[in-house]
C-alpha positions as CSV (number, residue, x, y, z in Angstrom):
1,X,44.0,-122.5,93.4
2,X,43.9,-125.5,91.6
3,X,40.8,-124.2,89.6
4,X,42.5,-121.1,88.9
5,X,45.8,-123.3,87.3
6,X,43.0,-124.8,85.4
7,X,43.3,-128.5,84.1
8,X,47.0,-128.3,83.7
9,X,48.5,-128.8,86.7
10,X,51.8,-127.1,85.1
11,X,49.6,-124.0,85.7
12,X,49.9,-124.5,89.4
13,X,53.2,-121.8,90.1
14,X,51.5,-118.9,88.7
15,X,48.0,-119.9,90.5
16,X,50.3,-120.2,94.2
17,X,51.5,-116.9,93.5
18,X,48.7,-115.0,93.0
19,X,46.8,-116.5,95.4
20,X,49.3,-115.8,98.2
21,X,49.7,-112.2,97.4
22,X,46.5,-111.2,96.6
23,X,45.2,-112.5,100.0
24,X,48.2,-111.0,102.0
25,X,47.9,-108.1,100.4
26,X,43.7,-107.8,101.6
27,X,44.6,-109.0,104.7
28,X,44.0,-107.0,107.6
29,X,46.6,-106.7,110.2
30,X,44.1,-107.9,112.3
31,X,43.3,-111.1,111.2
32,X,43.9,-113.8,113.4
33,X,46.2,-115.8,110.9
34,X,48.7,-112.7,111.0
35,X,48.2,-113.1,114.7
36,X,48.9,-116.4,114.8
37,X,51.7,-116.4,112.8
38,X,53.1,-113.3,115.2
39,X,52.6,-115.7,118.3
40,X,54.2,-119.0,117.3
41,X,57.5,-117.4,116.7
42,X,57.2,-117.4,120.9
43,X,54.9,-119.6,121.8
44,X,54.8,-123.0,121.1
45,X,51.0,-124.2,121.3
46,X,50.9,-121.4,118.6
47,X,53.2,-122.7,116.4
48,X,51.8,-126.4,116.6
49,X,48.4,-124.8,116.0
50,X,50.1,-123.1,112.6
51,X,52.1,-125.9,111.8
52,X,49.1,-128.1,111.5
53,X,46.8,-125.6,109.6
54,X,49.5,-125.3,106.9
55,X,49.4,-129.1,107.0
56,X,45.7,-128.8,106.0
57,X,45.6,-126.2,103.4
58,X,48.6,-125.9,102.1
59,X,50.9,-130.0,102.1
60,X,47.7,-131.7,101.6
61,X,46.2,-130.0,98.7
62,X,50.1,-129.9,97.3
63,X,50.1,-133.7,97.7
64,X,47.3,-134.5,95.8
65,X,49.2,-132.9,92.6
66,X,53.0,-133.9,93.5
67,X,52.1,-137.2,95.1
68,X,53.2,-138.9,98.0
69,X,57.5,-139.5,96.4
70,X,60.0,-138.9,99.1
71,X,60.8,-136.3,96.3
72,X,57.3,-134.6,96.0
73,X,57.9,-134.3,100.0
74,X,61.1,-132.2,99.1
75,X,59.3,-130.6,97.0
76,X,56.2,-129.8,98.9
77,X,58.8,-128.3,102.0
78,X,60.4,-126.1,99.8
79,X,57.1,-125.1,98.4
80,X,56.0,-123.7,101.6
81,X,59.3,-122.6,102.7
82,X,59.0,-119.9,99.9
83,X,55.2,-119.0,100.3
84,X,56.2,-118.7,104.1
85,X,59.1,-116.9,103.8
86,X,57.7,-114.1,101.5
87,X,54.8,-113.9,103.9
88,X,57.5,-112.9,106.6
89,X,59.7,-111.1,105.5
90,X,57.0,-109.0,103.1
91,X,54.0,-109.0,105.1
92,X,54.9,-109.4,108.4
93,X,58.4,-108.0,109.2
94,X,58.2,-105.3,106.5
95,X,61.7,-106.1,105.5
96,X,63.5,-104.5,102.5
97,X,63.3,-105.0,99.9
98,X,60.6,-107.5,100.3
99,X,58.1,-104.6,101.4
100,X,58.5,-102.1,98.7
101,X,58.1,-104.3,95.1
102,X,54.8,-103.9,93.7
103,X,52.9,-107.0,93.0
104,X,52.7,-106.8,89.9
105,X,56.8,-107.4,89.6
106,X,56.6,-109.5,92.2
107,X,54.0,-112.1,91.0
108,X,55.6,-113.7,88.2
109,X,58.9,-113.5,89.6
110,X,57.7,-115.8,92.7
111,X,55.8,-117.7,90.1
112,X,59.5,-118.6,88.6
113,X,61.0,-119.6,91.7
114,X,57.8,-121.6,92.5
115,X,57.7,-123.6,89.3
116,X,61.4,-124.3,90.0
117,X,60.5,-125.9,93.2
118,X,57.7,-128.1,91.7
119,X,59.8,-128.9,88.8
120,X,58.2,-131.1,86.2
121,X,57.1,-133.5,88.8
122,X,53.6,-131.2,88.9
123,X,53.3,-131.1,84.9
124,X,53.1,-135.3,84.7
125,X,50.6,-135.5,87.7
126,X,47.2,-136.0,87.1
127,X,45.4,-133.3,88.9
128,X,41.8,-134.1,90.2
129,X,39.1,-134.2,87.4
130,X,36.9,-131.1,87.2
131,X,34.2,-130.3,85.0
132,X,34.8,-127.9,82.0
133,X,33.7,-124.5,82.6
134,X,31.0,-123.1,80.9
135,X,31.4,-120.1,78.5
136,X,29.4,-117.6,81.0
137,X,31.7,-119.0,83.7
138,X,35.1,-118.7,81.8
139,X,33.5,-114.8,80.7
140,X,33.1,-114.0,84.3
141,X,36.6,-115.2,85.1
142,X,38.1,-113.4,82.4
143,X,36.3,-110.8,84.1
144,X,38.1,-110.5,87.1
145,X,41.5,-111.8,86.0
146,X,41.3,-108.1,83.7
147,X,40.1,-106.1,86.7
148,X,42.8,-107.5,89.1
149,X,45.4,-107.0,86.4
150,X,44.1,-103.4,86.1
151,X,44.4,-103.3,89.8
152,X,47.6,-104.3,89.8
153,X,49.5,-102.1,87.5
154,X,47.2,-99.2,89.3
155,X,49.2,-100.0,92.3
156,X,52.6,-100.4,90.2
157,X,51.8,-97.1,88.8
158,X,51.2,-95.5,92.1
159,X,54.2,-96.8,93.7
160,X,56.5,-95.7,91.1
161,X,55.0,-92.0,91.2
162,X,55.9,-92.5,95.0
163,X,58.8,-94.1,94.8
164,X,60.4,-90.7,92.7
165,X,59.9,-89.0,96.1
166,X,62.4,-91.3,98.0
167,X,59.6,-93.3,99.9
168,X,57.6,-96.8,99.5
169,X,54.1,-96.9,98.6
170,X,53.2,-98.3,102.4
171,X,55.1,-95.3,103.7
172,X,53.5,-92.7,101.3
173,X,49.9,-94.5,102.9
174,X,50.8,-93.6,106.1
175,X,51.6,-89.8,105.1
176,X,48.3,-89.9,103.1
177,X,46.1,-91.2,106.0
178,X,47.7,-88.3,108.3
179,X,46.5,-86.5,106.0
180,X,43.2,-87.1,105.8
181,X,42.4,-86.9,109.7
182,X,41.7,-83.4,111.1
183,X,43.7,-80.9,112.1
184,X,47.0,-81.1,113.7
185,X,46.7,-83.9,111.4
186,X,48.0,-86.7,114.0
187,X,47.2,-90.7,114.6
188,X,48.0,-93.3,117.1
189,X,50.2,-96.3,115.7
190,X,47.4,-98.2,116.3
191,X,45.0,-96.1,114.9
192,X,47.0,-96.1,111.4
193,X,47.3,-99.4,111.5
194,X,43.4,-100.2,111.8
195,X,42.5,-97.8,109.1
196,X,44.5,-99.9,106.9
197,X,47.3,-97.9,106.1
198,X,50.1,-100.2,106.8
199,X,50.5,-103.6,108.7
200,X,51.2,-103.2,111.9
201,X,54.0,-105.4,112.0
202,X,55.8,-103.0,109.9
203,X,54.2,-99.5,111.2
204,X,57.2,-99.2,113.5
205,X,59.6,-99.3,110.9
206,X,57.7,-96.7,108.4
207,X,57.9,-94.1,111.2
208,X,60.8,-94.2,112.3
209,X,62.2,-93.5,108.4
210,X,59.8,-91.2,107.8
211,X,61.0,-89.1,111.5
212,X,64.4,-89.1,109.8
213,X,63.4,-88.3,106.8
214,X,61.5,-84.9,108.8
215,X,57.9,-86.2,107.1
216,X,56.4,-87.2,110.3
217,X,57.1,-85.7,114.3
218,X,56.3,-88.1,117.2
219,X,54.4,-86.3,120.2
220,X,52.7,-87.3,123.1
221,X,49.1,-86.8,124.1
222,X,48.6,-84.5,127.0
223,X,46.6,-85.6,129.0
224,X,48.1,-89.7,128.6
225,X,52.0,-89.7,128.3
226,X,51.8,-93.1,127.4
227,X,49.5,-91.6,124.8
228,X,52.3,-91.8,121.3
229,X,51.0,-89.5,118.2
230,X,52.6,-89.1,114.5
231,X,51.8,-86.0,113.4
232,X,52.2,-84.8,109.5
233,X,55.0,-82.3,109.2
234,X,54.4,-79.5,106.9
235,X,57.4,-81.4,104.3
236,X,55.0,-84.0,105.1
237,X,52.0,-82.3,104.1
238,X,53.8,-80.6,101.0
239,X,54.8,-84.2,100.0
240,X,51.5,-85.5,99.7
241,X,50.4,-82.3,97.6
242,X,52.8,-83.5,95.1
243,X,52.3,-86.8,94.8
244,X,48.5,-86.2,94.4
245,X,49.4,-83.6,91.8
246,X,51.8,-86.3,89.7
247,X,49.1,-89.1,90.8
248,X,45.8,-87.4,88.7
249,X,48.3,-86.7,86.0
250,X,49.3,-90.6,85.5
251,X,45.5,-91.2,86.3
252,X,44.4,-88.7,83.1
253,X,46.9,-90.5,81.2
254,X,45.9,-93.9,81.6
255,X,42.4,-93.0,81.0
256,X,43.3,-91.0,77.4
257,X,42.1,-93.7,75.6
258,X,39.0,-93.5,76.6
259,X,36.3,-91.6,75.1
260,X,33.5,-89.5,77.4
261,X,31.2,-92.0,77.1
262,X,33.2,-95.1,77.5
263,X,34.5,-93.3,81.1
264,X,30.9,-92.5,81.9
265,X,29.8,-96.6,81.3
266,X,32.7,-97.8,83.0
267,X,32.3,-95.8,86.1
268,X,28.5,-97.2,86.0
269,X,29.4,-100.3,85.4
270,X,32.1,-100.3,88.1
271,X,29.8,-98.7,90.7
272,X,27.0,-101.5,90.2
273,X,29.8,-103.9,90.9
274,X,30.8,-102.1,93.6
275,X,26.9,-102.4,95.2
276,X,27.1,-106.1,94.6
277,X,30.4,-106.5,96.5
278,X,29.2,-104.4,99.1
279,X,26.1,-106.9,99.7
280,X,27.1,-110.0,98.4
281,X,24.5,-112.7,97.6
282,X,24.4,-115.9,100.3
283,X,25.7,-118.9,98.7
284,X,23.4,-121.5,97.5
């Protein structure tokens, strides 16, 4: 993070904040931080565990840029009580309205309340030294930083189209991934929740709205009663039709000013990328 804030340590809010959400919002429910953050609200060699790993990465890094003042402490507490609390009630609880802002509006706005909390206390602090980046490096992150930004007002966009129909854009995944499993169109909560389409702290919550709202029916398996399915309805099918329909329209538009060719180099060029990802180098 610091890298990312660059030499000025002032840079620091809007480096936390994307950080946080772009990893939360990769994360897989699965991942044994979500895990462990679900089991120290209960269980107390749990919450030491996760009280001393945000010790480590998060207040120590933060003290080597506030310092060790009784009010760079303050500081530092309220820090994480923010990054914390957004990872709750976002991430893990699902609340509202927390759950259904798009990153994009989100980021900067937690940026704001984060550079509140460091104050100018961060902007005076000399930050450790690091060496100047070259000009391929500083190309390669200007890189990135343009496809995440792309990235993230894709998502914006997406959301809004959804968000016409009365529905978030994690609810609209789970209608979507119904959608896409075979006939009568049906998954486990659990089997949702692995194939990405929500977190499964929050998968409890999307169904029962979208049950009310007549999108989804629960039914059992029957062969297992304990066996819970939630099947697409056909208002729930019909839905998604639209949304696709309205979501390739916004997709032509943003792609208008592009000619042929440019859309026929970028797609290479984003498909060799792709390849990379997929089989990343080992690290020297």
């Amino acid at each position: 993070m610091l890298d990312e804030a660059g030499n000025d340590p002032a840079g620091l809010p809007g480096a936390l904040a994307h950080s946080y959400l772009d990893r939360w919002d990769r994360l897989s429910a699965e991942d044994p931080l979500a895990a462990l953050i679900r089991s120290a609200l209960n269980h107390p060699p749990s919450a030491q565990q996760l009280s001393e790993l945000l010790e480590r990465l998060v207040t120590g890094p933060l003290r080597g840029v506030l310092g060790e003042s009784p009010e760079a402490t303050a500081r530092i507490g309220m820090i994480r009580s923010v990054l914390f609390g957004v990872i709750m009630e976002r991430y893990l609880f699902a609340h509202e309205p927390a759950r259904s802002v798009p990153t994009a509006d989100l980021e900067p706005l937690l940026a704001d309340v984060l550079a509140a909390a460091i104050g100018t206390h961060a902007a005076g602090a000399a930050g450790p030294t690091r060496p100047e980046a070259s000009p391929a490096t500083d190309a390669d992150t200007r890189v990135f930083a343009a496809l995440t930004d792309c990235a993230d007002r894709y998502r914006s966009l997406i959301g809004r189209v959804v968000k016409r129909h009365g529905i978030g854009l994690a609810a609209f995944e789970v209608l979507a991934e119904l959608s896409r499993a075979p006939a009568p169109h049906r998954r486990t909560m659990g089997e949702l929740a692995a194939a990405g389409a929500v977190r499964a702290g929050g998968m409890t919550q999307h169904a029962d709205r979208l049950e009310r709202a007549g999108l989804i029916e629960r039914e059992r398996d029957d062969r297992d009663r304990r066996i819970v399915y939630l099947r697409l309805s056909g208002a729930g099918r019909e839905l998604v039709d639209r949304v696709a329909e309205e979501r390739t329209a916004a997709e032509r538009e943003l792609l208008d000013g592009l000619g042929v060719d440019e859309r026929r180099q970028l797609r290479v060029l984003l498909g060799a990328l792709g390849a990379t990802l997929a089989d990343p180098p080992d690290p020297a």
